[in-house]
C-alpha positions as CSV (number, residue, x, y, z in Angstrom):
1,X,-72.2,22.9,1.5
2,X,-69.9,25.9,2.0
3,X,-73.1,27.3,3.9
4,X,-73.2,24.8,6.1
5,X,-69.3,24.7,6.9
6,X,-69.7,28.4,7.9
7,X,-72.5,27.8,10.0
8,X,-70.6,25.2,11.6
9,X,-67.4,26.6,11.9
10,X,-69.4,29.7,13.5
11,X,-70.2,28.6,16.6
12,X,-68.0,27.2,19.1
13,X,-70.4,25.4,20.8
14,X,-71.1,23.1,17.6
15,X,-67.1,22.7,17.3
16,X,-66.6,21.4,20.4
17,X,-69.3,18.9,20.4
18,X,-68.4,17.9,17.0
19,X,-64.7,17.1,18.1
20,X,-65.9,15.3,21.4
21,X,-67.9,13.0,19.4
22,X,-65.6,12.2,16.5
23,X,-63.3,10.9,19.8
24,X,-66.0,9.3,21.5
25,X,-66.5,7.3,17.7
26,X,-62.7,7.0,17.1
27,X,-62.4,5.2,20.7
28,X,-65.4,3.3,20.2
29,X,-63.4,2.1,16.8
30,X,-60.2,1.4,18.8
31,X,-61.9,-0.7,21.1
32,X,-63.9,-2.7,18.3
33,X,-60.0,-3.4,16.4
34,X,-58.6,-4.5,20.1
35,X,-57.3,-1.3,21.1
36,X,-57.9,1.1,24.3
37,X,-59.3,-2.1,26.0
38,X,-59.7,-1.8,30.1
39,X,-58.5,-3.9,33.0
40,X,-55.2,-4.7,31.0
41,X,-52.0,-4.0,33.9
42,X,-49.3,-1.4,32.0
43,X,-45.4,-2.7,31.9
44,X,-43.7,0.4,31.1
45,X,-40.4,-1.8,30.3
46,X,-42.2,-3.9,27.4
47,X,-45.0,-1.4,26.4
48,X,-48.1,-2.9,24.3
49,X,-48.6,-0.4,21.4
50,X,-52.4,-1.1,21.4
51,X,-52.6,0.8,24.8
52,X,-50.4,3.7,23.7
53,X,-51.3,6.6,21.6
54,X,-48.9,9.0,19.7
55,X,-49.4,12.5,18.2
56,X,-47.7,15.1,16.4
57,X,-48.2,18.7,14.8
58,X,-47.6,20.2,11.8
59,X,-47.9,23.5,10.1
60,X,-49.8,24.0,7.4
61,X,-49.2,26.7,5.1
62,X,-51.8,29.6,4.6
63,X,-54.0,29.4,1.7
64,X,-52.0,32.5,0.9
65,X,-49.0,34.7,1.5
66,X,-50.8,38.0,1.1
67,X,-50.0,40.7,4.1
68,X,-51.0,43.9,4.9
69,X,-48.3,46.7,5.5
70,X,-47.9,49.9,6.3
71,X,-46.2,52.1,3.3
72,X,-43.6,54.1,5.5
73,X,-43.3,56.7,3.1
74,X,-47.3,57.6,2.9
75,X,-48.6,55.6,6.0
76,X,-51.2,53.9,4.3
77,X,-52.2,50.5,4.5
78,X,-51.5,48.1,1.5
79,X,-51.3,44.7,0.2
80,X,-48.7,43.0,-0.7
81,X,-48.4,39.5,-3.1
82,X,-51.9,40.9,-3.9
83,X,-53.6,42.1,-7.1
84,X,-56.3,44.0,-4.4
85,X,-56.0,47.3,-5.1
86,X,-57.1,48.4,-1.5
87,X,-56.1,46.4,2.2
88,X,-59.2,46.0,2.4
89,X,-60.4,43.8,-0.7
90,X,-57.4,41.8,-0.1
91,X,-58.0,38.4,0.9
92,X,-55.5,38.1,3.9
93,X,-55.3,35.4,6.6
94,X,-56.2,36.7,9.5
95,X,-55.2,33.9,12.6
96,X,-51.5,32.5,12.4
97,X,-49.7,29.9,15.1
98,X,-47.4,31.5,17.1
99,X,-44.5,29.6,15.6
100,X,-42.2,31.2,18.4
101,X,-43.5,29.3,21.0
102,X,-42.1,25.9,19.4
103,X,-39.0,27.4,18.2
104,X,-40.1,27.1,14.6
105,X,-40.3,31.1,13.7
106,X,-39.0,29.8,10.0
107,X,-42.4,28.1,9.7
108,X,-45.6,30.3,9.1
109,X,-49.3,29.3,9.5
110,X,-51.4,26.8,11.6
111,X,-50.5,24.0,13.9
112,X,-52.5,21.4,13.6
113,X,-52.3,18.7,16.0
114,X,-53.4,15.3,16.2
115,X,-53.5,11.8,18.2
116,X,-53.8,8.1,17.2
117,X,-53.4,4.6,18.0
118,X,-52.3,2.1,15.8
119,X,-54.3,-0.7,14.9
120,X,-54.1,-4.2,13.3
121,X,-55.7,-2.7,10.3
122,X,-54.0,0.5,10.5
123,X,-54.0,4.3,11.8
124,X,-57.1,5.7,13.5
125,X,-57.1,9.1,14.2
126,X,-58.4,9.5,17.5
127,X,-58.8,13.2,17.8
128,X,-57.4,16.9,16.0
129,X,-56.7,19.9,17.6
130,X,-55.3,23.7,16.2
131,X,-52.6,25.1,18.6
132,X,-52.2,28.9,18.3
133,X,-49.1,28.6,20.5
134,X,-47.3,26.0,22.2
135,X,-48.0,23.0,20.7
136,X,-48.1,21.6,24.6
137,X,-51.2,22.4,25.0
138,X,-53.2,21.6,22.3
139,X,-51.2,18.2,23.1
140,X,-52.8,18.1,26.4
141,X,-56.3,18.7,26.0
142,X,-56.4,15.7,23.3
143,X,-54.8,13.5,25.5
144,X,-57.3,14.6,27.8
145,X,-60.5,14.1,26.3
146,X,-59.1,10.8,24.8
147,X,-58.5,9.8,28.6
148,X,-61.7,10.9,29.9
149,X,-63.3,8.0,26.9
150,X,-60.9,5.6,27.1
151,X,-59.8,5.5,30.4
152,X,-57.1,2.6,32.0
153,X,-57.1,1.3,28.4
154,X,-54.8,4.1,28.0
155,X,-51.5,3.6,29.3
156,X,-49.0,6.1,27.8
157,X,-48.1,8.9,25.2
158,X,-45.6,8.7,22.4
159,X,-44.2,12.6,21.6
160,X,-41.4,13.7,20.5
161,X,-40.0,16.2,23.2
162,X,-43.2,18.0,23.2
163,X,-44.4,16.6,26.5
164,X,-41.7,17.1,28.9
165,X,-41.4,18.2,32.5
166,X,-44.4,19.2,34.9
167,X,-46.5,17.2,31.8
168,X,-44.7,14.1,32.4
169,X,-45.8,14.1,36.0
170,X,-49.3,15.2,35.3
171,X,-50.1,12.7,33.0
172,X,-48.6,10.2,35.6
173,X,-49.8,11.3,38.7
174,X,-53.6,12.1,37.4
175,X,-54.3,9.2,34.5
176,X,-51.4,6.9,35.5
177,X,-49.7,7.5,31.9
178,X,-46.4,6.6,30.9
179,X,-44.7,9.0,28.3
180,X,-42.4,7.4,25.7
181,X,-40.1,10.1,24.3
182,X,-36.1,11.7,24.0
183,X,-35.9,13.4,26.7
184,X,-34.8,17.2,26.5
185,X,-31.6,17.1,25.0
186,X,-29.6,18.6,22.2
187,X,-27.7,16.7,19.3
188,X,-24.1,18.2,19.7
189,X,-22.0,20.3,17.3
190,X,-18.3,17.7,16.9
191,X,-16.2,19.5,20.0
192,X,-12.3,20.5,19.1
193,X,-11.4,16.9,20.8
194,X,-13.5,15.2,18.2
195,X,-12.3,16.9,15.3
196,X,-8.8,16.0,16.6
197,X,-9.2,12.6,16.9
198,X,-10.9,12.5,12.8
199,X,-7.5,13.8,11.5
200,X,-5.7,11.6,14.0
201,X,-7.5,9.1,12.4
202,X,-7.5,10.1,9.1
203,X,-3.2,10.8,9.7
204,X,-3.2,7.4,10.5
205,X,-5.0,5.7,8.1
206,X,-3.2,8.4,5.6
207,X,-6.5,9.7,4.2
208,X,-6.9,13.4,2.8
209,X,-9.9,14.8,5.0
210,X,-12.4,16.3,3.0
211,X,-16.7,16.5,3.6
212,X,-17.0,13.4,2.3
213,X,-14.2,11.6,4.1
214,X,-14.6,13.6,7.4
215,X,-18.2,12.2,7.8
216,X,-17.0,8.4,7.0
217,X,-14.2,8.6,9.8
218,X,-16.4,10.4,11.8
219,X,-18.5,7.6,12.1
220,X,-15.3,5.2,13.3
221,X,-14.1,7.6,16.0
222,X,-18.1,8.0,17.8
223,X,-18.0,3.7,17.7
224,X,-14.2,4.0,19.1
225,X,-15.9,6.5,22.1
226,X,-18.6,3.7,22.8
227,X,-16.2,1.0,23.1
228,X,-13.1,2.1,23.9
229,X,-12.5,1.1,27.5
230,X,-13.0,4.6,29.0
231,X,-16.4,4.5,28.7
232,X,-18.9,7.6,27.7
233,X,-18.8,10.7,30.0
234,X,-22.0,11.9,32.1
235,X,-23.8,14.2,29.8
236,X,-22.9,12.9,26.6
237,X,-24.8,9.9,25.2
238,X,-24.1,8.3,21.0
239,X,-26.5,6.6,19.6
240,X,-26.9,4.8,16.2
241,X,-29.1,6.3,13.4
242,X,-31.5,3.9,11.6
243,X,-28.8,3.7,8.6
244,X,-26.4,2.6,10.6
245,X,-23.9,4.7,9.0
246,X,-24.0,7.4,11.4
247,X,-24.6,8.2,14.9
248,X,-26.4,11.0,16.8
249,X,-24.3,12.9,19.3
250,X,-26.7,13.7,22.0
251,X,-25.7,16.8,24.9
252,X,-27.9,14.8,27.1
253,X,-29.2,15.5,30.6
254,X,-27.9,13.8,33.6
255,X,-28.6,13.3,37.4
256,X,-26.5,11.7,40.2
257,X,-28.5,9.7,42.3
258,X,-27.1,8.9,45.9
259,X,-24.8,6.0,46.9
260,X,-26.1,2.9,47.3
261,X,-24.0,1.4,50.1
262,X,-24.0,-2.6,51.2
263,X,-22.0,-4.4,53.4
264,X,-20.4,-7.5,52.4
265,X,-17.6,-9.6,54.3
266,X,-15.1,-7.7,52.9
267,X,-16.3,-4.2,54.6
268,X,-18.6,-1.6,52.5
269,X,-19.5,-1.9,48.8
270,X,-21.0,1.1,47.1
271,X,-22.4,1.6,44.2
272,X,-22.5,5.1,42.2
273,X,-25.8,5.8,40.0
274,X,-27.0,8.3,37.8
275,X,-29.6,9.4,35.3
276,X,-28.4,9.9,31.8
277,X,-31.0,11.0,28.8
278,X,-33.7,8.8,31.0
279,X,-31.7,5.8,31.3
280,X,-30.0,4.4,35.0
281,X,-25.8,4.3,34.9
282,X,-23.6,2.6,37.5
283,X,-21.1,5.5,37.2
284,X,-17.5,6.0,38.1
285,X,-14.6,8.9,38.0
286,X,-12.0,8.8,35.5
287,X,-8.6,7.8,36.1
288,X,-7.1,11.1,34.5
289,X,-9.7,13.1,33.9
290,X,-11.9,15.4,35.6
291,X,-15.5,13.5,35.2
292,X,-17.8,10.6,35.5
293,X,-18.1,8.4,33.3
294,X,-21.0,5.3,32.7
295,X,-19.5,2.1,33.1
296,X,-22.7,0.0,33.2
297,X,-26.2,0.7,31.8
298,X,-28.5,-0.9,33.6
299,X,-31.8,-1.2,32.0
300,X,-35.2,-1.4,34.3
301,X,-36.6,-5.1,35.2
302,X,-39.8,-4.1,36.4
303,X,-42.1,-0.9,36.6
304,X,-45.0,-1.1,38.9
305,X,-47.8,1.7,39.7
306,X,-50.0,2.3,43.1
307,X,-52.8,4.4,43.5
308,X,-52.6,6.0,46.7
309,X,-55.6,6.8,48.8
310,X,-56.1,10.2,47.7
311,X,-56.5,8.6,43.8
312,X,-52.9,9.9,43.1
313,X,-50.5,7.6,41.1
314,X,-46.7,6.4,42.1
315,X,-44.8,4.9,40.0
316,X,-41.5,2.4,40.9
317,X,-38.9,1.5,39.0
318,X,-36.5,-1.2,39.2
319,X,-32.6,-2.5,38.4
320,X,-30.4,-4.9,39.3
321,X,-26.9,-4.2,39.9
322,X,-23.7,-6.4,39.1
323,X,-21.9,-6.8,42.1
324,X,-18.9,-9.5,42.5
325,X,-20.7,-9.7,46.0
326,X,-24.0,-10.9,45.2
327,X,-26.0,-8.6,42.7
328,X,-28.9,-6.2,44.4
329,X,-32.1,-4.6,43.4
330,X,-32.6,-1.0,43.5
331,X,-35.9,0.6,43.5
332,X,-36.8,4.1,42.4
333,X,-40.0,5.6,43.8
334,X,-41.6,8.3,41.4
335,X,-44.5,10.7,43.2
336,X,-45.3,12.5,40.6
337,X,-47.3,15.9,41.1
338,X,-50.9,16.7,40.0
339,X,-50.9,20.1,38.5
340,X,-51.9,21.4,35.9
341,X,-50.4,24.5,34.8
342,X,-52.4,26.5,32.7
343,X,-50.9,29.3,29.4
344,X,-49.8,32.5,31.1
345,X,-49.4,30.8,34.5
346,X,-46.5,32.4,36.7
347,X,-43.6,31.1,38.4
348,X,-41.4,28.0,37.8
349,X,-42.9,25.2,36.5
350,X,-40.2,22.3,37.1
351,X,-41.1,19.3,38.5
352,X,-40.1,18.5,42.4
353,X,-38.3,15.7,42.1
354,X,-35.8,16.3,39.1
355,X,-35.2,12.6,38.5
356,X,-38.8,10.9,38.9
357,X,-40.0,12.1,35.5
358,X,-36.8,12.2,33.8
359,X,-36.1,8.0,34.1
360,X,-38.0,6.1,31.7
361,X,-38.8,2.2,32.1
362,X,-37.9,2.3,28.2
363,X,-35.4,4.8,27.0
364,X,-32.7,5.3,24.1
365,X,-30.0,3.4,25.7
366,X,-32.0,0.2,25.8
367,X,-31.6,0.3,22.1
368,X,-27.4,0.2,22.8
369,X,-27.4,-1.5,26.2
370,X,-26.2,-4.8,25.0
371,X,-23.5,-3.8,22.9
372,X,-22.2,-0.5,25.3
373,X,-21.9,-3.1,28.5
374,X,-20.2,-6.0,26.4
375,X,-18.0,-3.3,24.1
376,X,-19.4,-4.5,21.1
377,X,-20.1,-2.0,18.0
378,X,-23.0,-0.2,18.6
379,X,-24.0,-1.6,14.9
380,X,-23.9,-5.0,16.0
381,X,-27.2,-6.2,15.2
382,X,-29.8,-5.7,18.3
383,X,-33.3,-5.4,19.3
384,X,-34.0,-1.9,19.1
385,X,-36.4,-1.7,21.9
386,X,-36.9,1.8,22.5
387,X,-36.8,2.5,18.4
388,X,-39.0,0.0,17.2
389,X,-41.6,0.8,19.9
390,X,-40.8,5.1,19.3
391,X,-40.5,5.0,15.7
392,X,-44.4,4.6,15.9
393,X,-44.9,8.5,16.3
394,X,-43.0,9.0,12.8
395,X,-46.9,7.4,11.7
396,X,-48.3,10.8,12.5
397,X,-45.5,12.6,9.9
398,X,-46.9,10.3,7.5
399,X,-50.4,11.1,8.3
400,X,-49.7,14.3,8.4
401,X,-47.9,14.6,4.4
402,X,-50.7,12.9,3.5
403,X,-53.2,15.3,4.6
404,X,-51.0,18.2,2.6
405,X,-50.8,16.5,-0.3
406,X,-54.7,16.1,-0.3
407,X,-54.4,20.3,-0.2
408,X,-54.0,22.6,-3.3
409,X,-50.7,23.4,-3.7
410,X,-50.0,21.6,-0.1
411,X,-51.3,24.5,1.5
412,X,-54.8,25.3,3.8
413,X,-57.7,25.0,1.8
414,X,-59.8,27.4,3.6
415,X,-58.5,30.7,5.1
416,X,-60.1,30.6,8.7
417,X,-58.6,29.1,11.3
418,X,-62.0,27.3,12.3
419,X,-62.2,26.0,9.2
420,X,-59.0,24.7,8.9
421,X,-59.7,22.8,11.9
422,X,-62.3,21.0,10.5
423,X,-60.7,20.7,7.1
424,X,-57.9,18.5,9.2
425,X,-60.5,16.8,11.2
426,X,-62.4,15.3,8.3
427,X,-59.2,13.9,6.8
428,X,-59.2,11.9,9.9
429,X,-62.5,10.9,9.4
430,X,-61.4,9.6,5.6
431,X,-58.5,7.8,7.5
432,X,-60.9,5.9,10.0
433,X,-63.0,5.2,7.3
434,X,-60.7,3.3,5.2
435,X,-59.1,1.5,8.3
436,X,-62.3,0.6,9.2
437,X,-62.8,-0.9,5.4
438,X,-59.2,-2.4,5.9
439,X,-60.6,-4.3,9.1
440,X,-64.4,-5.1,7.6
441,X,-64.5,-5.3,3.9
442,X,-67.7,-4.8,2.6
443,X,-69.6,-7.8,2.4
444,X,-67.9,-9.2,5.4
């Protein structure tokens, strides 16, 4: 059997065609448990889940943590964590992920990536890849051959910040794919003006601020920012955690969109818009201070896409205003851009229009909409659109622990990276085969 692996695992050649046919199975699968069908019209503001897929990567740890170094006092090579005797009886593993890429230099060993849909009876794992660096574009090329089998029954990605930017209009513009993610943004360290406002809180509630009670007023003073009357600033965006105990303090991205004027009896009416973290704001300036703020989140209505003649793919968005004058549509036309950048390409790699692939027909703030417009507490119970539908991509973590705790010791049970690969590609294969039992028993 080991024989056979390394003969396998050997040749490239067989590789590839083994992954291309374990998709073109997987798909074949997803179609059979109502997923991936064709001729079914996207609606980016009430995605279908059986028409999405989601992926995720994880490192795995090396079999071992045995390194060659240098001695610096007698230049030779030796092991270390080793009982060789010699660097080169030492069982050392050899091809590492560039951890860097990611941002994850605290992690050490191999990516491995992987998509899925989720079915009726469960996960199917649709397709694994090994990223040596960026996790990007191991992402891609899945997404890719998954595409090229599945074809309009595909209709987005859910990633986690992975696919961003010039990928977002790619996917678009080439395969008509909508990506369902956060968009680049950082949660926020508490600013001097938020830790003032905890002990003015805690002076006035007469509370002794410690860790524990900092946190708990914490929490009061973020739901006093989302419904106090002034209204969130552009650029900084709260949202509730799934405790509801605690909210995330997002730095988020934001882009202010021109005017949109209308004439009404009583002159001129316009009406100030911007992009927050991939959600549409009516925005206005502050009486006293020296920013916008987001009086009104208006949510999309409708999200429509045209092929153009050339086989490219637009995509328009829509969202009514509130107006005292009679309430008007506004209508966002995304042309996304074709290319495809490639590693070790040169030059800037940002997308031409900045706001097309930032605004999402579904996006965080559709989970607080309700309650931010109204002033109610962002607790007050909801539909959490964007969560319930984004929270699918935490599937993949779970897939992903599983497949380590199936490992000795949770780490890599081979030491090539070849054979990692197909090490992590046959645990999918055990997962489609007990979904598949899930949906047809034996017997039935």
């Amino acid at each position: 059997m080991l024989y056979f692996r390394d003969k396998l695992v050997g040749s490239q050649a067989h590789m590839r065609e083994l992954n291309t046919q374990f998709t073109r199975v997987a798909i074949g699968m997803a179609w059979k448990l109502g997923n991936l069908h064709p001729g079914v019209v996207p609606d980016g503001t009430c995605p279908d889940q059986r028409h999405y897929i989601y992926g995720d990567g994880t490192v795995v740890k090396p079999p071992s943590d045995v390194r060659v170094v240098t001695d610096p006092v007698t230049g030779e090579r030796i092991p270390l964590h080793s009982r060789a005797t010699s660097a080169t009886t030492a069982r050392v593993v050899k091809t590492l992920t560039d951890t860097r890429a990611d941002g994850k230099e605290q992690l050490r060993g191999l990516n491995m990536v992987g998509v899925y849909t989720w079915t009726d009876a469960g996960r199917l794992v649709l397709g694994t890849r090994v990223a040596l660096g960026a996790e990007q574009w191991a992402a891609l090329e899945l997404i890719e051959e998954v595409y090229r089998f599945a074809k309009d029954g595909m209709h987005g990605v859910i990633w986690d910040r992975v696919i961003t930017g010039w990928l977002v209009d790619y996917l678009m513009a080439t395969m008509r794919l909508q990506t369902v993610g956060k968009p680049v943004a950082n949660s926020r360290d508490d600013s001097s003006e938020i830790d003032d406002k905890i002990a003015l809180k805690a002076a006035a509630h007469h509370t002794q601020l410690d860790t524990h009670t900092k946190v708990a007023i914490r929490y009061h003073v973020l739901a006093d920012m989302v419904t106090a009357s002034d209204r969130l600033p552009l650029g900084t965006s709260i949202y509730p955690k799934s405790n509801r105990r605690d909210f995330d303090l997002v730095h988020s991205e934001f882009r202010e969109l021109d005017p949109i004027v209308h004439h009404t009896p009583e002159g001129e009416c316009a009406h100030r818009l911007a992009v927050d973290d991939g959600g549409m704001f009516e925005i206005a300036d502050h009486d006293e201070l020296a920013h916008s703020v987001k009086v009104t989140y208006l949510p999309c209505m409708a999200n429509t896409h045209h092929q153009r003649p050339d086989g490219l793919w637009t995509s328009k968005l829509e969202y009514l205003i509130p107006c005292p004058h009679g309430d008007l549509v506004y209508s966002y036309l995304w042309e996304p851009q074709p290319h495809r950048y490639q590693p070790g390409d040169a030059g800037a790699r940002t997308p031409e229009d900045p706001v097309g692939w930032r605004l999402r027909p579904l996006c965080r703030a559709d989970d607080i909409g309700e309650a931010y417009n109204n002033r109610l507490p962002l607790n007050t119970p909801a539909e959490r659109k964007f969560t319930a539908f984004f929270s699918r991509r935490n599937d993949s973590e779970s897939h992903n622990a599983w497949v380590k705790r199936s490992y000795p010791h949770k780490r890599a049970a081979s030491y090539s990276a070849e054979a990692q690969e197909l090490d992590f590609l046959l645990a999918g294969l055990v997962n489609n085969s007990r979904t598949w039992h899930i949906a047809f028993p034996i017997g039935t």
